[in-house]
FIMIMI-569887 format. One record per residue (C-alpha): residue in one letter; chain; residue number from 1; x, y, z. Coordinates in steps of 0.05 Angstrom, whole numbers, plus 32768, in hexadecimal, padded with zeros to 4 digits. Each point is the difference from the previous one (the first is absolute). Layout:
BEGIN
 code unit pos    u    v    w
    A    A NUM    X    Y    Z
...
This chain:
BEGIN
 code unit pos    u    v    w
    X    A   1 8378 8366 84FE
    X    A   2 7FF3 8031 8038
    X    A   3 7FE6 8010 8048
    X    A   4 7FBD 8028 7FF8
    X    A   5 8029 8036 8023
    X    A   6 802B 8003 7FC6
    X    A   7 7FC3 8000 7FC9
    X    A   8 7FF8 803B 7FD8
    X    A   9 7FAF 8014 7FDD
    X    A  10 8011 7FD8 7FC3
    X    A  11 8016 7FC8 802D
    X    A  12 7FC2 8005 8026
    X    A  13 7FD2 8004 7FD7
    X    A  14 8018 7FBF 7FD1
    X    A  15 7FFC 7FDB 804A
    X    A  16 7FC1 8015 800A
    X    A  17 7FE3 7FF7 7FB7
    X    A  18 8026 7FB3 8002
    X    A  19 7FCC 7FF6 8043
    X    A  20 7FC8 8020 7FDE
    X    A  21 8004 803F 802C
    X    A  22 7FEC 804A 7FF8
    X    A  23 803D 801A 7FEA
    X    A  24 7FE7 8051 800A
    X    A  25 801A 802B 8034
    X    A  26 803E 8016 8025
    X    A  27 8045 7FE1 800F
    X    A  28 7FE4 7FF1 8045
    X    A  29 7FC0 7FE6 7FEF
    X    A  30 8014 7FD2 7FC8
    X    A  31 8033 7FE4 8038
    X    A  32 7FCB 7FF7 8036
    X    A  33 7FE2 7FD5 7FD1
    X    A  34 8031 7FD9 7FEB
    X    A  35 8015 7FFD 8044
    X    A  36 7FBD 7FD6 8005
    X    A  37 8017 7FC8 7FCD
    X    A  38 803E 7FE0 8024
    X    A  39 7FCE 7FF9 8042
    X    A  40 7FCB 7FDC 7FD3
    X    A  41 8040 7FCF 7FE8
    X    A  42 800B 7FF8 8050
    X    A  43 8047 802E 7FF2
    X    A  44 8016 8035 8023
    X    A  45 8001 803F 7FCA
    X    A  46 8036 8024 8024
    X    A  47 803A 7FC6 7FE8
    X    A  48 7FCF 7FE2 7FCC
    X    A  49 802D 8009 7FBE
    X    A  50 7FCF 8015 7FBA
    X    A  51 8013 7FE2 7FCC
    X    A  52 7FE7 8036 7FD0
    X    A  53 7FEA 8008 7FB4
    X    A  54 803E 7FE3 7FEF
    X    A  55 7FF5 7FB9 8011
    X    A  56 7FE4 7FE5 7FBE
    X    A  57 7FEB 7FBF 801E
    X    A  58 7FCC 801E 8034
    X    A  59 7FF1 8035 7FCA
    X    A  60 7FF5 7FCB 7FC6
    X    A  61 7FD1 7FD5 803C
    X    A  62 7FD4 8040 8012
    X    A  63 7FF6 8009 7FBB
    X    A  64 7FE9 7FB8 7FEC
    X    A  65 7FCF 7FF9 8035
    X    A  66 7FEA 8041 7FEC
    X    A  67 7FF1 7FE8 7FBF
    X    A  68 7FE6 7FBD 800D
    X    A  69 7FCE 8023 8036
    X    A  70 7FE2 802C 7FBF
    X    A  71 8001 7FBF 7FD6
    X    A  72 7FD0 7FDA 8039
    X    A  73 7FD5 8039 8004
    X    A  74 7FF9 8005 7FAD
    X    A  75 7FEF 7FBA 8007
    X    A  76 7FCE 8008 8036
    X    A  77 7FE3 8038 7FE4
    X    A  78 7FFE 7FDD 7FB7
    X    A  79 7FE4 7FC4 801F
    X    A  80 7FC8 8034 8024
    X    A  81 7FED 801C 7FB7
    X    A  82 7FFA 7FBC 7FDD
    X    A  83 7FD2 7FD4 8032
    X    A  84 7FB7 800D 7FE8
């Protein structure tokens, strides 16, 4: 866990990727933008702590709704392709 001050790229960029960010660019830029995120949570990002790649549990619950997201759209789009 870490201030965004305290973030290095690699840091940054998993933030960003976890919020579905661009995750190109500069030290500066990828922290402007996750500057952005805490605001949106109603935090304030210069004593808002990241939790980072390293939390499993937020990384394991990004990556299910990921997944079940693609498995409604296979449906939908299987459901499309069938009704004649």
């Amino acid at each position: 866990m870490a201030r965004l001050m305290d973030l290095k790229i690699a840091d940054l960029q998993r933030e960003l990727e976890e919020r579905e960010c661009d995750t190109a660019g500069k030290n500066a830029e990828l922290q402007e933008r996750l500057r952005k995120a805490p605001i949106e949570e109603g935090e304030d990002p210069d004593i808002f702590i990241f939790t980072g790649a390293g939390d499993i549990g937020l990384m394991l619950q990004n990556l299910s709704t990921k997944l079940e997201n693609r498995l409604v759209e296979n449906c939908e789009n299987l459901e499309g392709k069938t009704k004649v």
